[in-house]
matplotlib code that plots the C-alpha trace (Angstrom):
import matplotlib.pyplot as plt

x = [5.6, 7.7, 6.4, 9.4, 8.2, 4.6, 3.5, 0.9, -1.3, -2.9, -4.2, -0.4, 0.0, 0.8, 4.5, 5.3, 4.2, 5.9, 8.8, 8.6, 7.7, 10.9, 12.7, 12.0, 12.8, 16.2, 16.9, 16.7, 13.4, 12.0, 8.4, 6.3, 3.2, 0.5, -2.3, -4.9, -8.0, -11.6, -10.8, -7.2, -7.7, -7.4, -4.5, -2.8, -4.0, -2.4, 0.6, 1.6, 0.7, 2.5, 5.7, 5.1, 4.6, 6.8, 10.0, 10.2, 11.7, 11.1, 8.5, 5.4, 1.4, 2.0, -1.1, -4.2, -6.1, -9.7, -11.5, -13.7, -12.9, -15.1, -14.3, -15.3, -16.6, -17.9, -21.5, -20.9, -19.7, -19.2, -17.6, -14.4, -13.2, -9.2, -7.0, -3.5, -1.2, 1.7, 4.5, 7.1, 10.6, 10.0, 12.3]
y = [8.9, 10.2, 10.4, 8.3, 5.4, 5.3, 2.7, 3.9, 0.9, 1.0, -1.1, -2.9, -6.9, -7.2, -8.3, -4.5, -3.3, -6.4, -5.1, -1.6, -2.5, -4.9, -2.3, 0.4, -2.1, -2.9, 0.3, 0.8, 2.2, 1.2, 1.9, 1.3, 2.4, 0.6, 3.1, 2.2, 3.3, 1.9, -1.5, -1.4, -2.1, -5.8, -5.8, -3.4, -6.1, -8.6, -6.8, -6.8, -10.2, -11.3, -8.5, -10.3, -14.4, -14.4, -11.6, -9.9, -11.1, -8.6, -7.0, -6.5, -4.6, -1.9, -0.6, -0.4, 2.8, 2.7, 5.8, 7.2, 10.1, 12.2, 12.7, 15.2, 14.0, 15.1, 13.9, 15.6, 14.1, 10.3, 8.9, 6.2, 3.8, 4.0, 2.2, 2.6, -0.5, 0.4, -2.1, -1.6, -3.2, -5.3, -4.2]
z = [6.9, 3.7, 0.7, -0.9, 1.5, 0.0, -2.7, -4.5, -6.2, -9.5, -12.6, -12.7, -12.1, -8.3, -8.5, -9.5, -6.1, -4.2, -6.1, -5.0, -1.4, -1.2, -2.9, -0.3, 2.9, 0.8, 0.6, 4.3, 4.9, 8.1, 7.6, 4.0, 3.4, 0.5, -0.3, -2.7, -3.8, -4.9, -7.3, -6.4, -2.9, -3.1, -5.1, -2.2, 0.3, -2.2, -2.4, 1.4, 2.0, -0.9, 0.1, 4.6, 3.3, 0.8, 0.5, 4.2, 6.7, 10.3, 8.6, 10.3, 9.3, 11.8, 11.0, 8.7, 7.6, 6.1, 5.3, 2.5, 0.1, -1.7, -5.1, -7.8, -11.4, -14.3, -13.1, -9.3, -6.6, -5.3, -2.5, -3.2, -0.8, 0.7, 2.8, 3.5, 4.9, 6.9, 6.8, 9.2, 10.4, 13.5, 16.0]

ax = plt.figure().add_subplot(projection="3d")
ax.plot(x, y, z, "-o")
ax.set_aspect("equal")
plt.show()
């Protein structure tokens, strides 16, 4: 997957990722990845559904990737939640 094809989700209201996940197909992209972290990880599951129900049509979740990164902080190290939604053109 490119890096230009990859939304990364945040603290923003959901309808900014929609946007830039509609965006992406529009622009001919055949494959989108979500990727979120921690919190934002129901507002990247937000986000497809949202971008699948409502905006896309032939768009399908191609896949779903959960995993857990360790992260360094000031007080040592922790472990974050991720998960990454691929969107992708159904053919």
């Amino acid at each position: 997957m490119q890096k230009e094809n990859t939304v990364f989700v945040g603290n923003k209201p959901v309808m900014n990722y929609v946007l830039a996940v509609v965006t992406q197909f529009n622009n001919g992209a055949s494959e989108v990845a979500i990727k979120a972290r921690g919190k934002a990880i129901s507002r990247a599951v937000d986000t497809a559904e949202i971008a699948l129900n409502r905006f896309l049509d032939n768009v399908v979740k191609k896949q779903i990737v959960t995993s857990t990164e360790v992260i360094e902080t000031d007080s040592g190290k922790t472990n974050v939640s991720s998960i990454e939604i691929v969107l992708a053109q159904n053919k």
